[in-house]
C-alpha positions as CSV (number, residue, x, y, z in Angstrom):
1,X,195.0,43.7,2.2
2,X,194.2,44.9,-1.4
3,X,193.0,48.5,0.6
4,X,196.3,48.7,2.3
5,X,198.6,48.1,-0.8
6,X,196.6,50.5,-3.2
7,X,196.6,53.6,-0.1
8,X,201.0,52.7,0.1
9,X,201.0,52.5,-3.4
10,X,199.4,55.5,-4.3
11,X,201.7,57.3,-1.4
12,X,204.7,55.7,-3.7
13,X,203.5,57.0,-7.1
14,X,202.6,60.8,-5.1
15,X,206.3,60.8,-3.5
16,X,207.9,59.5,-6.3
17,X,206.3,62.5,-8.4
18,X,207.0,64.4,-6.0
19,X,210.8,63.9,-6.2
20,X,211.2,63.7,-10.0
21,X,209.9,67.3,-9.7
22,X,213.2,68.2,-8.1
23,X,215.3,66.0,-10.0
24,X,218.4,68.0,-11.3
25,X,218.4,68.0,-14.8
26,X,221.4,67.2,-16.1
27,X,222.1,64.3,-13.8
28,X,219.2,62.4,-15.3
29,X,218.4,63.2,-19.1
30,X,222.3,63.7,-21.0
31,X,224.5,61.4,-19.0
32,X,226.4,64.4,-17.6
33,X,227.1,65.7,-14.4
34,X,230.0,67.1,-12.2
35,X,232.5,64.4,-13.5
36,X,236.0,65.0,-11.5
37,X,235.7,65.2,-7.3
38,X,239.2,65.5,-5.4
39,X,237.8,63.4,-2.2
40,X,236.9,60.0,-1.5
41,X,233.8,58.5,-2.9
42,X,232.2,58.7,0.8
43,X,232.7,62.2,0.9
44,X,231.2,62.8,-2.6
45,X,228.3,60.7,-1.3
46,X,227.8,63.2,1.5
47,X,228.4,66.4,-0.6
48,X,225.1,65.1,-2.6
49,X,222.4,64.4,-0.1
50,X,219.8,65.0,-2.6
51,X,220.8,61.7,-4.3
52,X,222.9,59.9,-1.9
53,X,221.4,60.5,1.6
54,X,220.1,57.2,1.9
55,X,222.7,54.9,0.7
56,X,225.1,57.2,3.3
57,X,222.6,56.4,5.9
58,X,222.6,52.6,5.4
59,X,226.3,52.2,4.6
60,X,227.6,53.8,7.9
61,X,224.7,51.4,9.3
62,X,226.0,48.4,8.3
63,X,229.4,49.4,8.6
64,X,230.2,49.7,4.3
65,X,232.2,53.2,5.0
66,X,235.4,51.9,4.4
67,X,235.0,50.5,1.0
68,X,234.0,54.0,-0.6
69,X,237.0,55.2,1.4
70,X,239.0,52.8,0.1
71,X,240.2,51.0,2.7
72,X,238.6,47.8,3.0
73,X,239.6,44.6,1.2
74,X,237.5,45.7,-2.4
75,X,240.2,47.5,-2.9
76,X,241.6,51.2,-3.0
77,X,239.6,52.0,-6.2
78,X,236.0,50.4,-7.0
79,X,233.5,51.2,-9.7
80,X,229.9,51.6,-8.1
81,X,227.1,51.5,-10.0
82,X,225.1,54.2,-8.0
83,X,221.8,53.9,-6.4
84,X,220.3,56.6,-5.4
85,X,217.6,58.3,-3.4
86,X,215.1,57.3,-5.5
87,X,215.4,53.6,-6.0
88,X,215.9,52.9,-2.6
89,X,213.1,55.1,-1.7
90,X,210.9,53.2,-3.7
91,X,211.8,49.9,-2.4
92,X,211.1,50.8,0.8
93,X,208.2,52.2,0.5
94,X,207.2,48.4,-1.5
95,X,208.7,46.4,1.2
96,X,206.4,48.8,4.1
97,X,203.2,48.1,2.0
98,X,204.3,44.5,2.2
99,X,204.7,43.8,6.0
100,X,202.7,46.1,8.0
101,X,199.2,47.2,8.6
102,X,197.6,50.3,7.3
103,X,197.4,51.8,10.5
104,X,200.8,51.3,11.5
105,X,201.5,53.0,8.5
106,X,199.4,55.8,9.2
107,X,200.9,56.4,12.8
108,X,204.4,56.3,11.1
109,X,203.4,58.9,8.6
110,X,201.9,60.7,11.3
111,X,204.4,60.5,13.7
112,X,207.8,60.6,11.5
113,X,206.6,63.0,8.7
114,X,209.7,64.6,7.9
115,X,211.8,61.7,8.6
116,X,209.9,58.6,7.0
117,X,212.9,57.1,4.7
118,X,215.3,57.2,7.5
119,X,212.9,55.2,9.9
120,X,212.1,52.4,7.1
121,X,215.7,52.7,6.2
122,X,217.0,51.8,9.8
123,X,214.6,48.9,9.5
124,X,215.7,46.9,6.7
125,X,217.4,44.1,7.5
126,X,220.8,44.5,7.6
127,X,221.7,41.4,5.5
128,X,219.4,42.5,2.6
129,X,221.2,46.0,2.8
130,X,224.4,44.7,2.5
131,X,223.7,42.5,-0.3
132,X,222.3,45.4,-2.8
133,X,224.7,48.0,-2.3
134,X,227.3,45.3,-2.4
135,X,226.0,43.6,-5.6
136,X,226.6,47.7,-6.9
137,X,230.6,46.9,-6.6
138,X,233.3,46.1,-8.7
139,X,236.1,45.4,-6.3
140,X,239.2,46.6,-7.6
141,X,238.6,48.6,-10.3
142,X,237.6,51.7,-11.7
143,X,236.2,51.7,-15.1
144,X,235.3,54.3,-17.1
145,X,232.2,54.4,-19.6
146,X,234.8,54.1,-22.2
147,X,236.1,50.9,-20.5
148,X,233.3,49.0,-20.9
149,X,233.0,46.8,-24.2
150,X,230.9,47.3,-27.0
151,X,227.7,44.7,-27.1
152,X,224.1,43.6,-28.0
153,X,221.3,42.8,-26.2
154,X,217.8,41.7,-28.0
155,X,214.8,39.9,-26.3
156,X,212.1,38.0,-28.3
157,X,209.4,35.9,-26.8
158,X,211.1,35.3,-23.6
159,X,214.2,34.7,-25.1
160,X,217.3,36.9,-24.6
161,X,220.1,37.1,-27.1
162,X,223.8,38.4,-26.2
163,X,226.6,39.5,-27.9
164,X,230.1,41.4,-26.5
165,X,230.2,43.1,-23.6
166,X,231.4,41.5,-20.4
167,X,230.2,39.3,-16.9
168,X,231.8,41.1,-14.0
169,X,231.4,39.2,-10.7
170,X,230.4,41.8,-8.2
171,X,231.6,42.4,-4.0
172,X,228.5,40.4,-3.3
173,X,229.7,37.6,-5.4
174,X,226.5,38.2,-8.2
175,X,227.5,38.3,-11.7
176,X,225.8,41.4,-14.2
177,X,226.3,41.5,-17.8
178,X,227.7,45.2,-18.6
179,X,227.8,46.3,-22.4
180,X,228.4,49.3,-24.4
181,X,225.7,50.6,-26.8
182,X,226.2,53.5,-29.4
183,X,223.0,55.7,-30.8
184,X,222.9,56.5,-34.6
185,X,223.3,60.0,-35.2
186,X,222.6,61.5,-38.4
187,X,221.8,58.6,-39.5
188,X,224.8,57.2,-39.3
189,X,224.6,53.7,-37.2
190,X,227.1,53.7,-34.1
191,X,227.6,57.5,-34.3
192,X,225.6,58.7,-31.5
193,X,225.7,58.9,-27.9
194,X,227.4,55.9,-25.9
195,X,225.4,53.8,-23.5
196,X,225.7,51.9,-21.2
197,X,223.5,49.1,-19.8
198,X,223.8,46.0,-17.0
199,X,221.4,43.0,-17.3
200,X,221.2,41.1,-14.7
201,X,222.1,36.9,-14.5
202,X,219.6,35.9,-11.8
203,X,216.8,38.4,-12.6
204,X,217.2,38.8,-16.4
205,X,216.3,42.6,-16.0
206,X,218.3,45.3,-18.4
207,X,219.1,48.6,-16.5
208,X,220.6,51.5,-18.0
209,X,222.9,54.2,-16.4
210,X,221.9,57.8,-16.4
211,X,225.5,59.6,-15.1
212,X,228.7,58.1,-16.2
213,X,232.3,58.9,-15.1
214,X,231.9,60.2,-12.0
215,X,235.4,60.4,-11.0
216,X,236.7,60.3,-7.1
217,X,239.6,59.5,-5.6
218,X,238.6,56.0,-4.7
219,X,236.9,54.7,-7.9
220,X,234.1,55.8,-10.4
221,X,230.8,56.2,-9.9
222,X,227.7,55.7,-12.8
223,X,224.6,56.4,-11.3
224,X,221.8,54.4,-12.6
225,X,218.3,55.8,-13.4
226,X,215.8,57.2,-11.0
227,X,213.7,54.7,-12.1
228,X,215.4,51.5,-10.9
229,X,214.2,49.9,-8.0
230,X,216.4,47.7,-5.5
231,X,216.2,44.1,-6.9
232,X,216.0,44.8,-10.4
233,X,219.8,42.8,-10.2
């Protein structure tokens, strides 16, 4: 079992290195990216397969279309935090390594080269699909980076200490901490770039967002990092 999960593994870290080569630059590192989109949040999703391909794929699944276009009970306008390619990718590709034999896995990568994520993405239960992309929703609203309140967040010996900031209850009825954060710039405490970072109730995990303020006309989107993983919240 050790020999199976260290050949997925491996195939994780190669893919995953693979992809960061590709990442586009100013999505990831400055917090930027094309900000203002005059469709719905399920078409913005689809314009981007790069990022979104797999969260489109598992949301029409499932049957989740209708909250990005607005029309389910979440409301007309939701902020998503946005998981991308990436961190489903990766948990995936964990859950695989988990379950099944080496050799199945070979055959699949034999067999479905070109189309691996979509075949493990079809397989995930449908239950467990639901519940991370909506535990990514705040029904209701859409909040900008700006929005978001001002807080603190230190961890000593197992011990977490918070201050400001604000519990939103989620679609999926989980509760994440979301605060504000500035850099010091020049110096000058509080002056620098403005953060923002979730931490989770039930897994105690901080995450931080790489995009902010992605604007459609059904909510806002901030994409987290390529480096969070489905279940970090």
């Amino acid at each position: 079992m050790k020999n199976i999960r260290h050949s997925l593994y491996l195939f994780l870290a190669l893919s995953f290195v693979l992809l960061s080569g590709c990442t586009k630059y100013d999505f990831v590192e400055t917090g930027r990216a094309n900000g203002n989109h005059n469709t719905t949040m399920w078409e913005y999703f689809k314009s981007d397969p790069y990022n979104w391909s797999l969260l489109v794929r598992l949301s029409s699944r499932i049957g989740l279309q209708d909250v990005f276009e607005g029309k389910s009970s979440y409301g007309k306008e939701i902020t998503f935090l946005g998981i991308t390619n990436h961190s489903i990718s990766r948990y995936l590709l964990k859950k695989y390594a988990e379950d099944h034999s080496e050799d199945e896995l070979n055959r699949l990568k034999q067999e479905k080269q070109d189309a691996l994520f979509d075949i493990l993405a079809d397989d995930l239960d449908a239950n467990e699909a639901k519940a991370f992309i909506l535990s990514s929703i705040i029904p209701k609203r859409a909040i900008t980076l700006e929005e978001f309140k001002l807080g603190s967040f230190i961890e000593q010996n197992g011990v977490q200490e918070r201050t400001g900031g604000e519990n939103y209850t989620m679609a999926s009825g989980k509760v994440l901490w979301l605060y504000t954060f500035k850099d010091a710039y020049a110096g000058v405490p509080g002056a620098g770039r403005l953060h923002l970072y979730i931490v989770s109730s039930d897994t105690k995990k901080k995450s931080e967002i790489a995009s902010h303020n992605i604007r459609t006309t059904t909510g806002i989107v901030h994409s987290l990092q390529y480096s969070f993983t489905l279940g970090d919240f």
